[in-house]
C-alpha angles and dihedrals in degrees: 000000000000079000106054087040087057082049097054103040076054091058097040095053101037092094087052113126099240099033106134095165143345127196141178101201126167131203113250096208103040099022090237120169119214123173113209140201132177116193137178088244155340091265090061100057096037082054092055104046097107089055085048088051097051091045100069097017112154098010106138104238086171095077101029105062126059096195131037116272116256111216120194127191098200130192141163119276 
């Protein structure tokens, strides 16, 4: 279900101006799951939140995830 949620918000997201790359990768050793998208800029994604929200809205994250979600906003240094 997470995963098909990861997939979704992908697909949702993938006509975005901005949208470099998305990915749904998990960790072979620890079964991790990370979602990860690469844009142009901030301004891109910040652009594109409502799209990200209707993509997985509903979905129920509660009982899906064990641990708290950890959210980066990455950039090069």
């Amino acid at each position: 279900m997470l995963i098909d949620s990861m997939h979704r918000f992908g697909q949702g997201i993938k006509t975005q101006p901005g949208l470099r790359e998305v990915h749904t990768l998990r960790d072979r050793k620890s079964s991790c799951l990370v979602g990860l998208a690469l844009w142009d800029s901030k301004e891109s994604m910040v652009e594109a939140r409502h799209v990200m929200a209707k993509a997985i809205e509903g979905d129920d994250f509660d009982s899906w995830e064990d641990k708290p979600v950890i959210s980066l906003h990455l950039e090069e240094a």
